[in-house]
C-alpha positions as CSV (number, residue, x, y, z in Angstrom):
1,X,229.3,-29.7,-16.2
2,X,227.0,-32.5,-17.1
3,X,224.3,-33.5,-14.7
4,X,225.8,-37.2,-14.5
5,X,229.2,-35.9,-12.8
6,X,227.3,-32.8,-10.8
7,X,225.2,-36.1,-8.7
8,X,228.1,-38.2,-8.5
9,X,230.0,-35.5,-6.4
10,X,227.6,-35.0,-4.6
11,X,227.1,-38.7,-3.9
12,X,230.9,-38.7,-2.5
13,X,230.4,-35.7,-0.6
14,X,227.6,-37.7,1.3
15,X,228.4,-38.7,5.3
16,X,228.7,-42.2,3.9
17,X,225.1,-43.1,4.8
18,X,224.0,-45.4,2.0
19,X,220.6,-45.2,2.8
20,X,218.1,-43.0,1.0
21,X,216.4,-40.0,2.8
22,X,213.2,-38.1,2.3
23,X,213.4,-34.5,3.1
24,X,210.5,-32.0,3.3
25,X,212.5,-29.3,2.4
26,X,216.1,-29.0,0.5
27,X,217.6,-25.3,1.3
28,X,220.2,-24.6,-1.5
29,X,222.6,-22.0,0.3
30,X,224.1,-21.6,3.8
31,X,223.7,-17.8,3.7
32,X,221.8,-15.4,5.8
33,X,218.6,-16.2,4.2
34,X,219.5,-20.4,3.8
35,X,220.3,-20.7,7.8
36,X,217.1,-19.3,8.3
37,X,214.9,-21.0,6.5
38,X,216.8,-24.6,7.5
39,X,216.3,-23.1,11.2
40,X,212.9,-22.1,10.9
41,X,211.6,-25.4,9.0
42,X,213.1,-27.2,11.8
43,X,211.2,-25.3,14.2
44,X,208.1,-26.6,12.2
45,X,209.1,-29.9,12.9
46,X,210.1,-30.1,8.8
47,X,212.9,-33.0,8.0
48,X,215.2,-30.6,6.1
49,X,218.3,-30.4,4.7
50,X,221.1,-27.6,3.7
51,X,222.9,-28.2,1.2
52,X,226.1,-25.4,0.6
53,X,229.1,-25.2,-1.5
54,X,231.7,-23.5,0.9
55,X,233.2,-24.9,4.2
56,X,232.0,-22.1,6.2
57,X,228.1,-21.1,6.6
58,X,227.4,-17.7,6.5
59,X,230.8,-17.4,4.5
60,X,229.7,-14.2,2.3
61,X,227.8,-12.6,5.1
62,X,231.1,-12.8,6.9
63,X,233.2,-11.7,4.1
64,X,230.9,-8.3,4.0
65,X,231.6,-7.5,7.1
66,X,235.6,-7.5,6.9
């Protein structure tokens, strides 16, 4: 997939905010690890965001444990 069509998803995915947004940290993946670092950045008082490509968080840690 080219890069062109990978940003435009994920411009319509956005909340609708047209705004830009400066992040300190981008966390690629909402697993174990991903919710962790998003949640201990924040903790640092880091502007951070998650970004995931399931619904769920944690969706494989939860699909382990089935």
């Amino acid at each position: 997939m080219p890069t062109n069509k990978k940003l435009s998803s994920l411009k319509t995915r956005a909340s609708g905010n047209s705004e830009s947004s400066v992040y300190d940290l981008l966390v690629i993946g909402g697993g174990i690890t991903g919710a962790h670092v998003l949640w201990d950045s924040t903790l640092r008082g880091m502007k951070s965001i998650l970004l995931e490509k399931t619904i769920t968080l944690l969706e494989p840690a939860r699909r382990r444990l089935k």
